[in-house]
C-alpha positions as CSV (number, residue, x, y, z in Angstrom):
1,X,88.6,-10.7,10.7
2,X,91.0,-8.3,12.1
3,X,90.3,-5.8,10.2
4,X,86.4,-5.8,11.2
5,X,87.2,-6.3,14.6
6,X,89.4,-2.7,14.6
7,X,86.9,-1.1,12.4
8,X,84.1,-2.2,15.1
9,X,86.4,-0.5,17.8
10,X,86.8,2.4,16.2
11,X,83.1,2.5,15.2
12,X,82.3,2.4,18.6
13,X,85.3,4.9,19.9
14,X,83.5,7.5,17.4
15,X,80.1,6.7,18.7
16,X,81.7,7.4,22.6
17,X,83.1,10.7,21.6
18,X,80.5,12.2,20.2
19,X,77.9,10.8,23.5
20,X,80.8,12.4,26.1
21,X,82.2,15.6,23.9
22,X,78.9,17.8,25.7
23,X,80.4,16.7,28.5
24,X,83.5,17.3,28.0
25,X,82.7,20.7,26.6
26,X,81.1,21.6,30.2
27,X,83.8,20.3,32.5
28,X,86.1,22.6,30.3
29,X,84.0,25.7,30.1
30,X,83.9,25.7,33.7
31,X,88.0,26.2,33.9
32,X,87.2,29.1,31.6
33,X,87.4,32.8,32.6
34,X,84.6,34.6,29.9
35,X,85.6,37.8,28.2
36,X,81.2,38.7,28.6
37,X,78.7,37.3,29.7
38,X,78.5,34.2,27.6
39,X,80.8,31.4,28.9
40,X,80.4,30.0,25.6
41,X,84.1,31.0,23.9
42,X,87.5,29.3,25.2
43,X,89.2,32.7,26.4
44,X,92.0,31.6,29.1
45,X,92.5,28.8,32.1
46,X,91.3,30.0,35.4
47,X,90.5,28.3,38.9
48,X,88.1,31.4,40.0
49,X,85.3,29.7,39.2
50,X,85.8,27.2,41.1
51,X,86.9,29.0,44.2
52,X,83.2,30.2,43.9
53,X,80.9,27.9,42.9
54,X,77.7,29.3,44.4
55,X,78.6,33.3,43.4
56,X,75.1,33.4,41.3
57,X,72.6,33.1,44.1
58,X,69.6,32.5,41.7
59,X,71.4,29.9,39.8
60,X,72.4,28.1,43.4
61,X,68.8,28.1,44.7
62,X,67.1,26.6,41.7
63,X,69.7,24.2,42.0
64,X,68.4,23.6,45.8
65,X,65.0,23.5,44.5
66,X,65.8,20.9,41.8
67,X,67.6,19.0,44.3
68,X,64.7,19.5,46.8
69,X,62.2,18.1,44.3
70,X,64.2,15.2,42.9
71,X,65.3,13.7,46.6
72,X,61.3,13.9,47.4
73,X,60.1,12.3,44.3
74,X,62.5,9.4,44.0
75,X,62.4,8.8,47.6
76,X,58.3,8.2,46.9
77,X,58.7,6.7,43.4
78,X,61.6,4.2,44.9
79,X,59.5,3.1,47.5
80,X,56.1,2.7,44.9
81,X,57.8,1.3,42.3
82,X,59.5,-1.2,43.5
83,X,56.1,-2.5,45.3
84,X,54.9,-2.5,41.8
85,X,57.8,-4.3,40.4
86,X,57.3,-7.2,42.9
87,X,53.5,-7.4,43.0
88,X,54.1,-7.7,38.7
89,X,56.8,-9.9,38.8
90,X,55.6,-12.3,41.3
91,X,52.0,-12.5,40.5
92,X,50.2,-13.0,37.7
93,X,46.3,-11.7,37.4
94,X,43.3,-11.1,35.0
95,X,44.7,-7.6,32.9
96,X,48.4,-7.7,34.3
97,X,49.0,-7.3,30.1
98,X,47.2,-4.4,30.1
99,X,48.5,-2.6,33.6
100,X,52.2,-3.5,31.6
101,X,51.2,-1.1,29.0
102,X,49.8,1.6,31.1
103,X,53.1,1.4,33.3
104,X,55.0,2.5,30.5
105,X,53.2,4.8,29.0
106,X,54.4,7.8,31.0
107,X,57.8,6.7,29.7
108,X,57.1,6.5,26.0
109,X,54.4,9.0,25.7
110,X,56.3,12.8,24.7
111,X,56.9,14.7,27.6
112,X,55.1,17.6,26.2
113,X,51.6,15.8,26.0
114,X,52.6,14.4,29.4
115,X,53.3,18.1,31.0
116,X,50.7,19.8,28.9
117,X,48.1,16.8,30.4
118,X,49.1,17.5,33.4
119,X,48.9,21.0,33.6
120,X,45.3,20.7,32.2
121,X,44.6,18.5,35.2
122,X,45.7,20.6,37.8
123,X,43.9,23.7,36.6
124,X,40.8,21.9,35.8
125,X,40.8,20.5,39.5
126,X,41.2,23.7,41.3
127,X,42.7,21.7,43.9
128,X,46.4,23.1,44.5
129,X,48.3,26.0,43.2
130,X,51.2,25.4,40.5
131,X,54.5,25.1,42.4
132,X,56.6,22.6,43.8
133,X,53.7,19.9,45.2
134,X,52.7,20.4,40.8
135,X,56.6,19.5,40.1
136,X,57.1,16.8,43.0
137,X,53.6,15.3,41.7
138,X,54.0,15.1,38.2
139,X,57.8,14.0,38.3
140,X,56.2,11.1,40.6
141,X,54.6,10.4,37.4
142,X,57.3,9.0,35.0
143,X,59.6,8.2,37.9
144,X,57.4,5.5,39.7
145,X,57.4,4.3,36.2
146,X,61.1,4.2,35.5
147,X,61.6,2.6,39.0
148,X,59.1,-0.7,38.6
149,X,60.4,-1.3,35.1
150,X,64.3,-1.0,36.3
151,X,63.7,-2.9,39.1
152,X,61.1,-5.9,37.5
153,X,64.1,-6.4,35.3
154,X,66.4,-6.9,37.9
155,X,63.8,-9.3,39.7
156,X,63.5,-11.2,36.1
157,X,64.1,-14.8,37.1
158,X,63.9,-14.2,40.1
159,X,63.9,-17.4,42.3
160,X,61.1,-17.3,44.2
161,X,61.1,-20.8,45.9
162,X,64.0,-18.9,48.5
163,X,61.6,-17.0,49.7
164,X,59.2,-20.0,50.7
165,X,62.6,-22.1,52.2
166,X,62.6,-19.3,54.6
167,X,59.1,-19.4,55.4
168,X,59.5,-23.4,56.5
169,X,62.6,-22.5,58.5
170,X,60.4,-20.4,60.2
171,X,61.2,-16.8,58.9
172,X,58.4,-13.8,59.2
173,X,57.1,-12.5,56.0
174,X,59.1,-9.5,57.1
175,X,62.2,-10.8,58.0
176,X,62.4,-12.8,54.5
177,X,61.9,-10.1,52.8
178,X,64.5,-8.0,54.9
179,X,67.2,-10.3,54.6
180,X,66.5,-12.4,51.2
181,X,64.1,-10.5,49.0
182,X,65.4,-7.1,49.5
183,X,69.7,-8.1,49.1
184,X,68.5,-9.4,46.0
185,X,66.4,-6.5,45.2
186,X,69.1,-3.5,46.2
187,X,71.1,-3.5,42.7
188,X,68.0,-3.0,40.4
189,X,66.9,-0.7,43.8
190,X,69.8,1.8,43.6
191,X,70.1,2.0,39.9
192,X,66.4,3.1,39.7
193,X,66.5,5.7,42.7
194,X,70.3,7.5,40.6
195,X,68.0,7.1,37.5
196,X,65.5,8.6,38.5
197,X,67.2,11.5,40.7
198,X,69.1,12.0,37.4
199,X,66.3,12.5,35.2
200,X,64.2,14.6,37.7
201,X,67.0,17.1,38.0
202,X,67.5,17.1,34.2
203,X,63.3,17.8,33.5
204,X,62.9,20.8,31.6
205,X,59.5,20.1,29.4
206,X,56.9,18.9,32.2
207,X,58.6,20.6,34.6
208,X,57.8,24.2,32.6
209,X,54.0,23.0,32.1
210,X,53.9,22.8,35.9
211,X,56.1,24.7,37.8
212,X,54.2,28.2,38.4
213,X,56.7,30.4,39.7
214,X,58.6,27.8,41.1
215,X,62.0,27.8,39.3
216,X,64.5,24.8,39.2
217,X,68.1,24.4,37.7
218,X,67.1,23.4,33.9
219,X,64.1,26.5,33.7
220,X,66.9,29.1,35.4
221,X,69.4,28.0,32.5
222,X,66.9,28.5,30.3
223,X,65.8,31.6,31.1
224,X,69.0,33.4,32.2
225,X,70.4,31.8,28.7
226,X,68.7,35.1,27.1
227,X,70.9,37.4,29.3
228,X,74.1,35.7,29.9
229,X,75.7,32.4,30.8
230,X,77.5,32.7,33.6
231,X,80.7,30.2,34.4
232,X,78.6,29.2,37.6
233,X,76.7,27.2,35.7
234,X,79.2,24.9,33.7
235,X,80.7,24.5,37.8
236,X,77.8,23.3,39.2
237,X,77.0,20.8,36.4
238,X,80.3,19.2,36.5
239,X,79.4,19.1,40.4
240,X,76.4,17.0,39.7
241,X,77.8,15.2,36.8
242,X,81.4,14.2,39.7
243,X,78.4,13.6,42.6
244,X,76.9,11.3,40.1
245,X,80.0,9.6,39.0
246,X,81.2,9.2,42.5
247,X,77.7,7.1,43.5
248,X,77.8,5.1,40.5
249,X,81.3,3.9,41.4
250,X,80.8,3.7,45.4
251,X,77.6,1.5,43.9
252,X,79.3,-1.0,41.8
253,X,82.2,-1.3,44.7
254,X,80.3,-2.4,47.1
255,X,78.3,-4.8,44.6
256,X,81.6,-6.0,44.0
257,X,82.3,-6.9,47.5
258,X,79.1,-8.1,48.2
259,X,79.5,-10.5,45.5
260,X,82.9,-11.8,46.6
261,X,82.0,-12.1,50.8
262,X,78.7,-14.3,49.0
263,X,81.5,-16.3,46.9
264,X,84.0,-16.6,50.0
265,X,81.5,-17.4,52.3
């Protein structure tokens, strides 16, 4: 029994070091000072990089572009999906088996028929030029999808009898769901909107079928990666990997602390 218990362990110590060595590899690299133009061989420890973090001014403003894109389409997906989660969780109508399937279809269908599609669309329209509205449009797309389903789980058993105990003490629709619907809803909320801000920064494939000349952090990588690889880039992924890291944590604090004022009170 032991002896499967430690082999489990290590089993899944293996499995965690080969998900967080890329990582690893990039927080590294971006100590590194490069003997070329490819950061891509361990040469000596230097701080330099870090003591200019924004020296490659394309790489920094298709990081602004990415981040540009991402805060407007979660900020519209959050909103949209979570009125979707509720309406499907709350509800139940003639098809509401079929809408399930079309909600996450932009999630499981390949990202290259999805950008490809896309793309199609917006040139057979004629209705807007490739560019960021194209990106912030089609990331919409599988975020709003991302959201509902994140946040319909969280709302999964959901009691929804507190909401009508507000009603009879006399609560607004509004202020019910202000201060009962929506504390309960904020978890599966804020885990959606770093979700999908994470994934809309990471989008290479549908980003590329619909960007135009519009370049973001993943299609810059990619397309300085011919030329060189600058130590820039390894700094300002490790940036966005600590900002991550840092809301994650600040997140499940103040979950924490929420949970203990509900038990102490």
């Amino acid at each position: 029994m032991k002896a499967g218990r430690w082999a489990l362990n290590v089993y899944a110590a293996l499995g965690f070091a080969y998900l967080f060595a890329p990582i690893a590899v990039i927080v590294l690299f971006s100590f590194n000072q490069p003997a070329g133009e490819y950061n891509i061989e361990w040469r000596r420890f230097t701080l330099d990089n870090w003591l200019a973090p924004f020296a490659d001014r394309q790489l920094t403003a298709a990081l602004w572009v990415s981040v540009q894109v991402a805060a407007v389409a979660t900020l519209v997906s959050t909103v949209f999906g979570s009125m979707v989660a509720i309406a499907l969780s709350r509800y139940r109508f003639a098809g509401d088996g079929l809408f399930n399937l079309v909600l996450v279809l932009p999630v499981t269908t390949p990202e290259i028929v999805l950008g490809s599609s896309l793309a199609a669309m917006f040139l057979g329209q004629n209705l807007i030029d490739f560019g960021m509205p194209t990106i912030i449009i089609a990331h919409i797309l599988f975020q709003l999808s991302v959201v509902a389903i994140v946040v319909r789980a969280r709302l999964r058993g959901f009691d929804w009898t507190l909401e009508q105990a507000a009603h009879d003490l006399g609560a607004t629709p509004w202020r019910t769901f202000r201060t009962v619907t929506l504390p309960l809803m904020l978890p599966g909320i804020l885990a959606a909107a770093l979700l999908s801000f994470a994934l809309s920064v990471d989008d290479f494939i549908i980003t590329f079928f619909n960007a135009g000349s519009t370049v973001t952090f993943p299609l810059q990588i990619f397309g300085a990666s011919r030329v060189r690889i600058p130590p820039q880039v390894h700094v300002l992924a490790t940036v966005i990997l600590i900002v991550s890291v840092a809301l994650l944590v600040a997140g499940s604090i103040l979950e924490h602390r929420r949970r203990q004022g509900r038990v102490s009170g």
